[in-house]
N, C-alpha and C positions, 0 to 999 in steps of 0.2 A: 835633490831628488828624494821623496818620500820614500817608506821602505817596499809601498805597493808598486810604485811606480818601478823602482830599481828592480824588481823582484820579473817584472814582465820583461824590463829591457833584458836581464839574463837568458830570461827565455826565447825572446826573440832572438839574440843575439846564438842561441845553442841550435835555432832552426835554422837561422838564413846565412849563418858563417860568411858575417859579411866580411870584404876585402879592402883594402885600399891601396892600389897599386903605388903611389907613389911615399906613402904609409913603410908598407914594405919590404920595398925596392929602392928607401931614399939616395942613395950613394949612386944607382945605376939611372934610376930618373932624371936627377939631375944634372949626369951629366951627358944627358939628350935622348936614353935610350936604350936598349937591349940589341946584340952587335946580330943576334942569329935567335931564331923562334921557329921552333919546327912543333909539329900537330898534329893530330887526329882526331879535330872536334866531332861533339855525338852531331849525329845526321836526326835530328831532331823537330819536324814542325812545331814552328812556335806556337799553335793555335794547342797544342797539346799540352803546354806549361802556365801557358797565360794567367790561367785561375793562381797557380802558384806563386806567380812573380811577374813583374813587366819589364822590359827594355824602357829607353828613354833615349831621345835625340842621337838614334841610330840611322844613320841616310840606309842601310842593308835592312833595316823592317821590313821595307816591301818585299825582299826574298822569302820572306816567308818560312824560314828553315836557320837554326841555332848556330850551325855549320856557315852562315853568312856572317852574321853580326863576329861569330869569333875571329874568323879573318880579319875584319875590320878593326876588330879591338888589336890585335897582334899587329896588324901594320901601322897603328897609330902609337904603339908602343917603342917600336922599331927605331934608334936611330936614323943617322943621314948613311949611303952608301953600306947599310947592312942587308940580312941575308933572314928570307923567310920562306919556310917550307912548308905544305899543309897534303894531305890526304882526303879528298872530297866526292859528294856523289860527282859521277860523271856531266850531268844535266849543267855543271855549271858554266861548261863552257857554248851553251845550246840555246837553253832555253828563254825566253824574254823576262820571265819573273829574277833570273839572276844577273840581269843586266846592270842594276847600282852592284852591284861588288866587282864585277868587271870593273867598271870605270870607273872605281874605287881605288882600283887595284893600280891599273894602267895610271890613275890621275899622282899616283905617289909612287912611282919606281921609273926607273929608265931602263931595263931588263925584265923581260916577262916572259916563263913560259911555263905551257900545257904539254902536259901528254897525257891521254887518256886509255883506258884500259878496260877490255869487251870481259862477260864473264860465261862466254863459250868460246872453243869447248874448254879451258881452265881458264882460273879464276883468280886473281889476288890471294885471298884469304876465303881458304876452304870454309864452309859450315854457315856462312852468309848467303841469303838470297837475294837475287835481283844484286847485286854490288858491281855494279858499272862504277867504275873509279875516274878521279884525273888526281894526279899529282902539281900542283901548284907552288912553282918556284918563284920568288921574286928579288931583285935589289932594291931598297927602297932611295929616294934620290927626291927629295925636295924640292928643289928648283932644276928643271930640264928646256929641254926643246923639243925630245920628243921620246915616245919609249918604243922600245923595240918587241915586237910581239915574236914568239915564236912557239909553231905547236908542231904534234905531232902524227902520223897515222894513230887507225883507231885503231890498239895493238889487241893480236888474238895472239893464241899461243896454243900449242899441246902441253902436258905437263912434262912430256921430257923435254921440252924444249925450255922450261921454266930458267934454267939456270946461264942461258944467252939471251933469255929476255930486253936486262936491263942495259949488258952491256952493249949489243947489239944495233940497242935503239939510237934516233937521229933526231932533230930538230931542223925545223923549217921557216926561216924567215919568212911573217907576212908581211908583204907591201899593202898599202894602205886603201886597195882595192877590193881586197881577197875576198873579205866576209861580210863587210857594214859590222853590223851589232855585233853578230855573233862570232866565234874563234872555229873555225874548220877545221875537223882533222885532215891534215894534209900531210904527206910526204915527200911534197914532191913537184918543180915547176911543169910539170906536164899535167897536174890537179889545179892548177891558181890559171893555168892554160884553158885549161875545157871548164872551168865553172866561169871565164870569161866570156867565151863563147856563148854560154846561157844568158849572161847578163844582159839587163835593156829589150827582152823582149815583150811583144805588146801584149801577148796573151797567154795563158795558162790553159793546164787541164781544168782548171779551177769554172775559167771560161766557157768550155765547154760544156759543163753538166746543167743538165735541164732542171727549172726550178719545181717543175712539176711530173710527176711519176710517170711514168714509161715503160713499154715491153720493154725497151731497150737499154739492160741492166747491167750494173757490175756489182759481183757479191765481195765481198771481201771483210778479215776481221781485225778488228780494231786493236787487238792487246798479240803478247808473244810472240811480236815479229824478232826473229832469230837469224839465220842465214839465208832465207829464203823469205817473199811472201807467200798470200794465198788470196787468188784473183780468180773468181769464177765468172762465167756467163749466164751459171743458174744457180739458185740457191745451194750450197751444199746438202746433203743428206744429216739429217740429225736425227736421232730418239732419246727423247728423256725419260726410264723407268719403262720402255718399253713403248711409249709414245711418240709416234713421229711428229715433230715440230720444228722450230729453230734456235740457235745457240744466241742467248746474249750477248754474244763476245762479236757478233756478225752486226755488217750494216751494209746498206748500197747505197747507191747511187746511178740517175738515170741521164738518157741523151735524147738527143730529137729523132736520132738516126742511128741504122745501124752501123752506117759509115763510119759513123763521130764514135760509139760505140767501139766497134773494133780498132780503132786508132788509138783509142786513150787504151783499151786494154794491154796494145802491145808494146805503149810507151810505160805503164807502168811492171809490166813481166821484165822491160829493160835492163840489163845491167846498167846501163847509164842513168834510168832511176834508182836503184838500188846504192850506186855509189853517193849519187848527192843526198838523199836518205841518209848515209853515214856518217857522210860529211859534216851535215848540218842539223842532226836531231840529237833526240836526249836515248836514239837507237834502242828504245823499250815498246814506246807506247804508238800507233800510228793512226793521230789525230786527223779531222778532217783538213787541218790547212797543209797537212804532210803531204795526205791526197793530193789537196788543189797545185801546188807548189811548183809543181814541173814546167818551167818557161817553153812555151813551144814556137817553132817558125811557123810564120803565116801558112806556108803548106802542108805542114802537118795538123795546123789549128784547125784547115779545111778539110780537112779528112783526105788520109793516100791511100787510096784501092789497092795497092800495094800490100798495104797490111792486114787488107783481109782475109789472103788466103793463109797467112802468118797466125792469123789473132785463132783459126778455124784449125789451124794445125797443132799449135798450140790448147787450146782446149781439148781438142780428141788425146793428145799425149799427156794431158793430166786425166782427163776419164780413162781410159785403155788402164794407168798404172793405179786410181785409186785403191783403198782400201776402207776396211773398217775397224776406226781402232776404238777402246774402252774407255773411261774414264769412272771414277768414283769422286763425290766431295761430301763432305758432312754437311753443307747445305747445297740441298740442289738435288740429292742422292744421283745414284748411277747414269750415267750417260751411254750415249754412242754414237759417232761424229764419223761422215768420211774423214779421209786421209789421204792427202797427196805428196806425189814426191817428185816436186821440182826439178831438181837435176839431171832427171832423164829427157823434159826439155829444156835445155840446155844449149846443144844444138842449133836448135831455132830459135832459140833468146840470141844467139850471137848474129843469126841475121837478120831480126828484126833489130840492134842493134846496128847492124853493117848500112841497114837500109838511113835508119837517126842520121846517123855519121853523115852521110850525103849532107841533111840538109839541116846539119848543124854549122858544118863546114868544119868537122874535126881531120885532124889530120891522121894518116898512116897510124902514126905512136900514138897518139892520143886514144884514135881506134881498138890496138894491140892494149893500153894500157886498160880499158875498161872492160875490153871481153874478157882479161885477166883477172879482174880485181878480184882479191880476196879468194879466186878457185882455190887454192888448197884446203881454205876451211868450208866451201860450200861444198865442193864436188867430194869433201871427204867422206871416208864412213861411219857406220854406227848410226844410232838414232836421230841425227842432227839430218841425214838426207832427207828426213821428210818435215813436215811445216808440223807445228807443236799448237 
């Protein structure tokens, strides 16, 4: 090598610090492995690095996110019958872009589990936003028969409560029913119960909305779903700088009828929508296939006059309690938005639930466990009672 040439490879070589794991590591590579890998990879999209550097013959590229590939690399590193620990956004037990590291994961271990973790009302790690967490445990195992999945509820917490967090928490074998793709926060056979009950049905809310606009609307907004949503029958109220208009953050969707209309409204104010929401999302963002999602029984698909006088009760008890709250951003300047607070109906969310039950075919428990779910942090107080 020339002295020009030597002279760049120094330089490169002072940029990209390159590695070579088995370089290294020779002694532990070869002989098969690293016994335990525990982590905190950056939460990084790759589309943000790319110019910098590339990945190469990574099956996790399609995830999209740095946090994939290093998992990958760490369980290819891994010994046979060793131990791998990781710290990750939450979405990766949810969302379909992180589906190769799933069965990446699953494809090389015979012990698997999730537990995931909400960042209201406390947090993991204070001073971070949005940090919806999972903790990703693994065995890795070579040749199997099959691997064992097990997750957990979506865990909340107060901060005095931080310190029984961990030990606290449980693990829930999935049978090979439970989810398809995705890993469900669960707790519990009375959850793998009633999301059975949803399974195999012929039609969705998804079904129901009309391809083309209609008086007969549902408002609702697309970002900030927290303990509550926010499902109107009319636009909500907004001003921006003092101008009445509407909030970006808003979208609808219409029906053919009022009937169809007030039925989807009161299957989504549901706790039993709200629970498979949690179940099965990345519990931030609430996309339109989140909307469509909800399997309904043929009689609910045709609309239950039932829930009209429900869907009508419900509306008057979110206007009666609105408000008007503030906002400021540096783009956008000043705002002003109703404000609702869900929890006062409540009440009637549990009988328009009671009525679901019927003709989902849930049981007593199963009933009792979803007008439960999660009340202590939705019916709690402080800023959280109202939708954000």
């Amino acid at each position: 090598m020339d002295r020009e040439n030597n002279h760049a490879f120094v330089k490169w070589k002072a940029a990209h610090q390159p590695f070579h794991w088995f370089v290294q590591f020779y002694g532990i590579m070869s002989n098969g492995g690293f016994d335990v890998i525990i982590g905190n990879p950056p939460y990084v999209e790759y589309s943000k690095v790319r110019r910098a550097y590339q990945v190469r013959d990574f099956a996790t590229e399609s995830c999209g996110n740095l946090y994939a590939m290093c998992a990958e690399r760490s369980v290819k590193l891994l010994g046979n019958s060793c131990r791998f620990g990781f710290i990750v956004q939450a979405p990766i037990v949810s969302t379909q872009r992180m589906a190769a590291v799933r069965s990446l994961m699953t494809e090389n271990s015979d012990i698997l589990l999730y537990s995931t973790y909400d960042d209201r009302p406390s947090k993991l790690f204070d001073g971070m936003h949005h940090c919806r967490l999972a903790i990703v445990l693994l065995r890795s195992h070579e040749r199997r028969s099959s691997c064992h999945v097990f997750t957990t509820r979506y865990h909340k917490w107060y901060l005095e409560e931080r310190p029984n967090l961990f030990p606290m928490g449980s693990y829930f074998e999935l049978p090979g029913d439970a989810g398809g793709d995705l890993v469900p926060k669960f707790r519990c056979e009375i959850e793998r119960s009633a999301l059975r009950k949803l399974s195999g049905r012929k039609q969705s809310i998804g079904h129901l909305i009309s391809a083309v606009q209609t008086d007969h609307r549902i408002y609702y907004k697309i970002t900030g779903v927290g303990h509550w949503f926010t499902f109107t029958t009319k636009p909500p109220e907004f001003w921006r700088d003092g101008v009445e208009g509407g909030s970006t953050r808003e979208n609808s969707v219409s029906f053919r009828s009022a009937l169809l209309r007030d039925t989807v409204f009161c299957c989504l104010w549901s706790t039993l929508h709200y629970w498979v929401y949690q179940a099965r999302t990345n519990c931030r963002d609430f996309n339109p296939s989140d909307l469509q999602y909800l399997p309904l029984p043929e009689a609910i698909a045709n609309g239950l006059p039932e829930l009209g006088e429900l869907a009508r009760r419900t509306d008057e008890c979110l206007e009666e309690n609105s408000k008007v709250g503030t906002a400021s951003y540096s783009v956008g300047g000043g705002v002003q938005y109703e404000r609702f607070r869900p929890k006062l109906a409540k009440p009637i969310i549990d009988d328009i639930d009671t009525v679901l039950a019927r003709h989902y075919g849930f049981s007593e428990e199963e009933l009792d466990f979803l007008i439960n779910y999660d009340i202590k942090y939705r019916m709690g107080g402080g800023a959280e009672d109202e939708d954000e």
